[in-house]
N, C-alpha and C positions, 0 to 999 in steps of 0.2 A: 163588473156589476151585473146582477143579473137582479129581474124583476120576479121575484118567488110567487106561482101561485096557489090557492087553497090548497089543493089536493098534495101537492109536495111538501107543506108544511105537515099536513094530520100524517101524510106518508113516513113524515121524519121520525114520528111519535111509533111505529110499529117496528118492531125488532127485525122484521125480515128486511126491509130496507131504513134502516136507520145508517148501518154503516156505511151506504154510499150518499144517502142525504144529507147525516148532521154537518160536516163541512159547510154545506150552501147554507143553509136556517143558523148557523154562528158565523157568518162572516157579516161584521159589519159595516161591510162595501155593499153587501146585495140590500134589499127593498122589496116590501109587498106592500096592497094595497093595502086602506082600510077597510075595504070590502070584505079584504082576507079575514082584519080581525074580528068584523061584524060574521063571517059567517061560518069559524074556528070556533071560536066563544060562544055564540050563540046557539050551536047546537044541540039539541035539548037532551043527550042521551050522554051526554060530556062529563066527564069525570074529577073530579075533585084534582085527579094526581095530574090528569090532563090539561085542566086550568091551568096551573101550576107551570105546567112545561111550557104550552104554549103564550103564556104570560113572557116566562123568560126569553122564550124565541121573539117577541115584541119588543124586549125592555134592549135587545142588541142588535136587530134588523133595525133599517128606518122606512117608519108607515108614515107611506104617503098619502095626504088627505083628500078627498072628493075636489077635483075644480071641473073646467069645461072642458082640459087638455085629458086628464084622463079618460072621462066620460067619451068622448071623441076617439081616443088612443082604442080602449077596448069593443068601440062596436068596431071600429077599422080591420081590428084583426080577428074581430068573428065573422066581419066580412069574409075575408080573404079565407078563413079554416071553412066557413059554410059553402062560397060561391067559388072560392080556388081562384 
């Protein structure tokens, strides 16, 4: 199981790396946040066919919702990527 984030999902959506992404974004072992789908969707220059895709990459990932473990979990490991 792996934990997908934003930028690997809109990545999965581009032709130059689709064929080593789509594997991760259809396996319905992995998970992304709902941050991811708040900030995939919400992008205001997003396209119709793009909806669409990453709609599907939601409807067979499982989004895991906001609690206090997450919230907790991601500052931890911006800890660690900012201060090493």
């Amino acid at each position: 199981m792996y934990l997908l984030d934003t930028n690997i999902l809109i990545y999965s959506g581009e032709p130059v790396y689709s064929a080593a992404l789509f594997p991760y974004v259809t396996d319905p072992e992995n998970v992304v946040s709902v941050i991811s789908s708040i900030e995939t969707l919400g992008y205001h220059k997003i396209t119709t066919e793009q909806i669409q895709y990453f709609k599907s990459i939601f409807s067979i990932v499982v989004v895991l919702p906001i609690d206090e473990a997450v919230v907790g979990r991601a500052i931890q490991l911006a800890n660690i990527i900012i201060f090493g």
